[in-house]
C-alpha positions in Angstrom: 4.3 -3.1 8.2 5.4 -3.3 4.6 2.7 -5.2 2.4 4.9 -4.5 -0.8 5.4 -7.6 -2.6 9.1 -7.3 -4.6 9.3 -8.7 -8.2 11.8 -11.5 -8.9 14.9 -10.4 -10.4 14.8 -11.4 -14.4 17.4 -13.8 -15.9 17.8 -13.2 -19.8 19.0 -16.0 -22.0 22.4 -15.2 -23.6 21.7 -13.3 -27.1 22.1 -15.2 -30.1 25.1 -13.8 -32.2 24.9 -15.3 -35.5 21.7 -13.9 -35.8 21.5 -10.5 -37.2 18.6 -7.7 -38.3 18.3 -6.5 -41.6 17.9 -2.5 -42.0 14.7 -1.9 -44.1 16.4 0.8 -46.2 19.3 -2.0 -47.5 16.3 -4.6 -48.3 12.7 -6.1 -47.6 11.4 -10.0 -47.1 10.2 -11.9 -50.1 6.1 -11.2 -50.4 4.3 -12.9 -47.9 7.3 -13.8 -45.4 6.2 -13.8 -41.8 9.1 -12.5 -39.9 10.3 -10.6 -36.7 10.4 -6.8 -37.3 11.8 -4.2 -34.6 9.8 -0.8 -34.1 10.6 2.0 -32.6 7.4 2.3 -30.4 6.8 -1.4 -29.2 9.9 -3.3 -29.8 10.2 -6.4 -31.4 6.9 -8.3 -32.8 6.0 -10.9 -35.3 4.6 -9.4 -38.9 3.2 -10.6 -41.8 5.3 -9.0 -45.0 3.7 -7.7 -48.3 4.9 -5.9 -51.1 1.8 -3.4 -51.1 1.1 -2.7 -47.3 4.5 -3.7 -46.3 4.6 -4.8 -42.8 1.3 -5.3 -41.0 2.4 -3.4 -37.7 3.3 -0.3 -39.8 -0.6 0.1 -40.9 -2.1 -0.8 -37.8 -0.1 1.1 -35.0 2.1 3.5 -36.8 4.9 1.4 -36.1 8.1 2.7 -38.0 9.7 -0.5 -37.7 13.2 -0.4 -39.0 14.6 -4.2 -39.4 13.3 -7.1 -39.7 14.8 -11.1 -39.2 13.5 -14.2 -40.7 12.2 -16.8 -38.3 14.1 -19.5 -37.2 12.5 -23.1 -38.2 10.3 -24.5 -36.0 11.6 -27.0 -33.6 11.3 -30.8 -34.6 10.3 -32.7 -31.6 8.0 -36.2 -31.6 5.9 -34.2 -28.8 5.1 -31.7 -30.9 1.4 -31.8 -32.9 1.7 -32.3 -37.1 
């Protein structure tokens, strides 16, 4: 008897094209600009960016992170809390 349970195979939503990363060597966000940031150790994570520590995840894990994307707006919705 097998008691193994198998995981569900993952379905990823299509990739949004118009969307693109910014290298950190062409530019940086405007001082205190909250945006998505890709590092080589954990992938992609939200970060907080400033002009003296830089981005957040390079002070606390050693991060290396190498682009960066603003957010996209939040969505508007009547469900949604103000």
């Amino acid at each position: 008897m097998n008691n193994q349970k198998t995981m569900p195979e993952l379905k990823l939503l299509p990739v949004m094209e118009d969307i693109e990363w910014i290298s950190v060597s062409d530019r940086l966000p405007e001082p205190q600009t909250m945006c998505l940031v890709y590092g080589k150790r954990s992938g992609i994570q939200t970060c907080n960016f400033t002009p003296k520590s830089r981005f957040a995840v390079d002070i606390l894990y050693n991060e290396g992170v190498t682009h960066w994307m603003i957010l996209p707006k939040p969505p508007v919705s009547s469900g949604l809390p103000q």
